[in-house]
C-alpha positions as CSV (number, residue, x, y, z in Angstrom):
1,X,0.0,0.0,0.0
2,X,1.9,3.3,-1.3
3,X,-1.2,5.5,0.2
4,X,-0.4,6.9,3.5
5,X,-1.8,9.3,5.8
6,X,0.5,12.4,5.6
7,X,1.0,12.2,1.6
8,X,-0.5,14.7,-0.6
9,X,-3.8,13.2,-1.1
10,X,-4.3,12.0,-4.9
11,X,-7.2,13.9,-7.2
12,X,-10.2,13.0,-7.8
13,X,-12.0,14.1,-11.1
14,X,-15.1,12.9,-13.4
15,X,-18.7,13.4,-13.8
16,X,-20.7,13.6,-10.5
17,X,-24.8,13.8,-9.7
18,X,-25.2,16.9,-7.8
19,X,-27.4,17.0,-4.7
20,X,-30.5,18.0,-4.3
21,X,-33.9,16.9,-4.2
22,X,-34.0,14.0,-7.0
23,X,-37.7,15.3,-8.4
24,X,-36.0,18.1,-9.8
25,X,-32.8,16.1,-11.2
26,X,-33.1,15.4,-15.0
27,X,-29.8,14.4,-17.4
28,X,-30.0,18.7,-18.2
29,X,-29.3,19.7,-14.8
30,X,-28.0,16.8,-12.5
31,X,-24.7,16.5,-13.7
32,X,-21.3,18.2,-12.9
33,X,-17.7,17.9,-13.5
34,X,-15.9,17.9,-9.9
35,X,-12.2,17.7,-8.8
36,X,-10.4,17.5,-5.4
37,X,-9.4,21.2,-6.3
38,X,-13.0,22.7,-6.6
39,X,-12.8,21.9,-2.7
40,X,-9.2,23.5,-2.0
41,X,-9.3,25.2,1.5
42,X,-12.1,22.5,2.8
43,X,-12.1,20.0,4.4
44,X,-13.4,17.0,2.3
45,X,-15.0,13.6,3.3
46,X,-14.2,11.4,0.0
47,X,-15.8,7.8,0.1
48,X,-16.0,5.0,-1.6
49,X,-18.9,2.6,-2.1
50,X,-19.0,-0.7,-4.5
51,X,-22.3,-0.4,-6.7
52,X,-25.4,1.5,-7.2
53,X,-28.6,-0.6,-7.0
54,X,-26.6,-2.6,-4.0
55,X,-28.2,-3.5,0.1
56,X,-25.4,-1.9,2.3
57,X,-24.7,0.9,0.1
58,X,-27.8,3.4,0.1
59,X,-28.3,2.6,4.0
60,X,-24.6,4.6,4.8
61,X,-24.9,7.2,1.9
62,X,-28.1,8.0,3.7
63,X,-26.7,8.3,6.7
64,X,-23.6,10.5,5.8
65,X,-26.2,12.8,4.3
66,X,-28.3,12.9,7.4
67,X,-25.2,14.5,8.9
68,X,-24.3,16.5,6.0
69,X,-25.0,19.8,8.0
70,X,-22.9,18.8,11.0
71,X,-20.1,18.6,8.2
72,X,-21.1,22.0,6.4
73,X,-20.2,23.3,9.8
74,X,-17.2,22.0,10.0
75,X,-16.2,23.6,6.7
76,X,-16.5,19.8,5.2
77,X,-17.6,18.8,2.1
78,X,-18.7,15.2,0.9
79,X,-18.4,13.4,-1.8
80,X,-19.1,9.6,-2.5
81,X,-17.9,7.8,-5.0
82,X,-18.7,4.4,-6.9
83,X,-17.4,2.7,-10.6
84,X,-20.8,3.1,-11.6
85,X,-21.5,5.9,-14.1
86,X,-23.1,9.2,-14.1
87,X,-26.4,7.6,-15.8
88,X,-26.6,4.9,-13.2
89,X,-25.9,7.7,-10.0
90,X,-29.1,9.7,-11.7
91,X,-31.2,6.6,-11.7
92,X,-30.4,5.5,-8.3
93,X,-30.6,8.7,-6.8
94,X,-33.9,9.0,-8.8
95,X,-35.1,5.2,-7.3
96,X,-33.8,4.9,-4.3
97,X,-36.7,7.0,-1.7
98,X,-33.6,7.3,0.9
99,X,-31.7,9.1,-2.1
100,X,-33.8,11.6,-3.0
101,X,-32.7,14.6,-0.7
102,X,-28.7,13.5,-0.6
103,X,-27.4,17.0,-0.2
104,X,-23.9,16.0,-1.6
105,X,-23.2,14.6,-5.2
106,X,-22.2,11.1,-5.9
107,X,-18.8,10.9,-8.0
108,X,-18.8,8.1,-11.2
109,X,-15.7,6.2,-11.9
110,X,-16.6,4.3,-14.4
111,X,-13.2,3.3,-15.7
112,X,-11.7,3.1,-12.0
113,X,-9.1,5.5,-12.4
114,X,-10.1,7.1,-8.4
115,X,-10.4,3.9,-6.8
116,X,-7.1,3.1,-8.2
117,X,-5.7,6.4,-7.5
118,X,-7.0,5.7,-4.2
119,X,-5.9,2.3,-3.8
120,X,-9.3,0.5,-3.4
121,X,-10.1,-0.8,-7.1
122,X,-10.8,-4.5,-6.7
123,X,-9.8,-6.1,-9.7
124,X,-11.8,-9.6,-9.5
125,X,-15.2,-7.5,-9.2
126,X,-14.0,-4.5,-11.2
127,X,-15.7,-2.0,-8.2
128,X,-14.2,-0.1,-5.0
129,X,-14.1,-1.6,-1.7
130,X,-16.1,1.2,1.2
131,X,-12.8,2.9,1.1
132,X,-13.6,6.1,3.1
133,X,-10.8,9.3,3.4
134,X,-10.3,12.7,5.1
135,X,-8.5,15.5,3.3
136,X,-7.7,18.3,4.9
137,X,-8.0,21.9,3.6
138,X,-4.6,21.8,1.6
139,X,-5.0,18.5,0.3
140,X,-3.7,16.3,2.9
141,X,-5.0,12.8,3.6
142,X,-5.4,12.5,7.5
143,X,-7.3,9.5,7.4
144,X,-7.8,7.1,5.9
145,X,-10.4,3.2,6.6
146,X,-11.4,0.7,4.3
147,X,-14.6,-1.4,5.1
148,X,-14.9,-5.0,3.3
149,X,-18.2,-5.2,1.0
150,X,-21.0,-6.6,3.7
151,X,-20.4,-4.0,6.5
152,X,-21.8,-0.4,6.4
153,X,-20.0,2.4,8.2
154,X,-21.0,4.6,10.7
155,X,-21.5,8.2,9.9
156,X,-21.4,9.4,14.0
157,X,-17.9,7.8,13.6
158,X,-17.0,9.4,10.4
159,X,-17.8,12.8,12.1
160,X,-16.3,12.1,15.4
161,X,-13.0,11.5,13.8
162,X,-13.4,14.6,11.6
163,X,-13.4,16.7,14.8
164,X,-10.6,14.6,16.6
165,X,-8.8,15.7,13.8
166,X,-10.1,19.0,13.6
167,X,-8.8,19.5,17.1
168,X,-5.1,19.6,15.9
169,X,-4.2,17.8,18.9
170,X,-3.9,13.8,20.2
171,X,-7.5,12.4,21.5
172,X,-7.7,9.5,23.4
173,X,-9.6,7.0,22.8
174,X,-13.1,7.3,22.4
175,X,-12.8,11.1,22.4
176,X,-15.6,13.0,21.4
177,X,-16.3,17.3,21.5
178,X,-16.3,18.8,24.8
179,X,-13.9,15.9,26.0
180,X,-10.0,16.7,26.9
181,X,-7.5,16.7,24.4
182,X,-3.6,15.1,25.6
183,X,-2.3,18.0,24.3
């Protein structure tokens, strides 16, 4: 694994669904070219999921965008990210009722070129892993977790860590806002 917490973190670029209510999503306005730079001076919370149309995957997406406030106030910004394409995103996001409000856009990679930027591509399925990153506002990966396929992750976690991190300072375990630092 060449990826490390520390290193410059890699960019991200394609076609992405915006958020936003799905109703008012059609192939004229939903899509968007992004890039890691379009978020310089942010904080950004990039994530991986294997498929569209999948079990596990809408139930976290879901989640993170039930928190996407608490992250806007953080001066974070999310995006997720699968090897489906731009097409499939709209569809989902379109199908899925738990989509339809996701207030952050979802990222298509159809050839695989960010997963394998980002070191989760699995070749044998030809999709990401739940690889899940925080970059910091010049473009530093502070963290960094992958999940295997079956298990979901927790978006109270994802956030916790954000503001350990946030606090520029060592947090012991099981830290959460309000609680001591170790200096």
């Amino acid at each position: 694994m060449g990826l490390l917490v520390g290193d410059k973190a890699p960019n991200f670029s394609g076609t992405a669904v915006v958020g936003g209510p799905a109703a008012n999503l059609t192939p004229a306005n939903a899509f968007t070219n992004i890039n890691l730079e379009n978020y310089k001076g942010k904080w950004v919370i990039f994530f991986f999921y294997p498929l569209d149309f999948t079990f596990v995957c809408p139930t976290e997406i879901a989640g993170i965008g039930e928190h996407y406030a608490e992250f806007q106030k953080l001066n974070t910004e999310v995006v997720g990210c699968s090897t489906d394409s731009h097409f499939s995103h709209l569809a989902w996001r379109t199908h899925e009722r738990d989509l339809h409000d996701l207030p952050f856009p979802l990222l298509a990679d159809f050839t695989g070129e960010n997963a394998k930027a980002y070191e989760v591509y699995k070749e044998s399925t030809g999709y990401a892993l739940r690889g899940l990153y925080i970059i910091d506002p010049d473009g530093v990966l502070q963290y960094s977790v992958i999940h295997p396929e079956d298990v979901g992750r927790s978006s109270e976690e994802i956030l916790r860590v954000l503001q350990a991190l946030q606090t520029g300072e060592k947090t012991p375990c099981g830290w959460k806002p309000g609680d001591k630092t170790l200096g």
